[in-house]
C-alpha positions in Angstrom: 53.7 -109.2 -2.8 57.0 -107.5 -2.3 57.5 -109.3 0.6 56.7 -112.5 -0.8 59.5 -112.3 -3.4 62.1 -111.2 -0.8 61.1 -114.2 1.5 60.9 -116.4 -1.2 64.5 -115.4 -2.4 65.7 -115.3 1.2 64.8 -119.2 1.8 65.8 -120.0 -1.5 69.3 -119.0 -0.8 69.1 -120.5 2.6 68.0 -123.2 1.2 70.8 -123.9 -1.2 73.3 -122.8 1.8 72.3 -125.8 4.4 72.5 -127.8 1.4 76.0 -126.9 0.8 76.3 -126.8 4.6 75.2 -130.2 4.7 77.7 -131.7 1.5 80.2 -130.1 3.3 80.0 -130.8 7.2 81.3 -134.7 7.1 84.8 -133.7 5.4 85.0 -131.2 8.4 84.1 -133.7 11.0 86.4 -136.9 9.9 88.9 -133.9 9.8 88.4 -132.7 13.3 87.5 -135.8 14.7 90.9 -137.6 13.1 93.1 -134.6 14.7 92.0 -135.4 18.0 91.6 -139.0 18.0 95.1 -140.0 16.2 97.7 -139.3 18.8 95.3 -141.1 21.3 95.3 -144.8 19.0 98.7 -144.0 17.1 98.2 -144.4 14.1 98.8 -141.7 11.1 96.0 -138.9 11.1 95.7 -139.0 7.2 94.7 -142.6 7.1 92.3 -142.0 10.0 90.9 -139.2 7.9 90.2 -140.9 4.5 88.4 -143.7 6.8 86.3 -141.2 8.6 85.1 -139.4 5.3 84.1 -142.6 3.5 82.2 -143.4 6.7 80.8 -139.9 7.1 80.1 -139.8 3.6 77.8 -142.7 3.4 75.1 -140.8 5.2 75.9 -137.4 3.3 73.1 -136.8 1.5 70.3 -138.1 3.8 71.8 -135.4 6.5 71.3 -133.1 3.8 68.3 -133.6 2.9 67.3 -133.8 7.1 68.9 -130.3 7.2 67.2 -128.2 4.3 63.4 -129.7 4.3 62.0 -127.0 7.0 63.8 -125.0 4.4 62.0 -126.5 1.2 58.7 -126.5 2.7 58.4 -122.6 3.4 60.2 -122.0 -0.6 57.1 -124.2 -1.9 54.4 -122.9 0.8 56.1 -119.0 -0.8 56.3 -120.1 -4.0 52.3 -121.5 -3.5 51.2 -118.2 -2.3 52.9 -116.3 -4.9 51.4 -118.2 -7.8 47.9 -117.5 -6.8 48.4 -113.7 -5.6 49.6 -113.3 -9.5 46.7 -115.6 -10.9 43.9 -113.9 -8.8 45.7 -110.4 -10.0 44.5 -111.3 -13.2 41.6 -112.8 -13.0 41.0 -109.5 -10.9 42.6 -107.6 -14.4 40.5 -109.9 -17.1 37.3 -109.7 -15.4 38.1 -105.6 -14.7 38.8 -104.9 -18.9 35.9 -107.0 -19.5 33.0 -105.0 -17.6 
């Protein structure tokens, strides 16, 4: 049961992370994207920016959500098992002080 917990709290916090991971990654790419790109059309990288975040952006938190699902599944499947290992350890207890 040890090793549920730690899995569970490991995937948690992975889970959370790709979230964050997945907020994060559109500002990085209009930023990279705009660097490269702007000497090539001329025109000023900060404008090229702003217009690649808002269109990044728009698909923001559907990426996210893409990203951290394998993620959520094993937290619920750990958080499943977990539940019923403590509710059979007490049936196991109840029926135990009862005999």
């Amino acid at each position: 049961m040890k090793w549920d917990i730690f899995l569970l709290i490991f995937s948690l916090s992975l889970l959370f992370l790709w979230f964050g991971a997945g907020y994060v990654l559109p500002l990085a790419q209009a930023e990279a994207i705009a660097e490269q790109l702007a000497p090539r059309i001329s025109t000023d990288e900060d404008i090229l920016r702003s217009n690649l975040q808002d269109i990044l952006n728009s698909g923001r938190l559907r990426q996210s959500v893409v990203y951290c699902t394998p993620w959520a599944i094993l937290s619920l499947l750990l958080m499943a098992r977990l539940l019923c290992d403590v509710v059979k350890k007490q049936r196991n207890h109840t029926c135990s002080s009862l005999d």
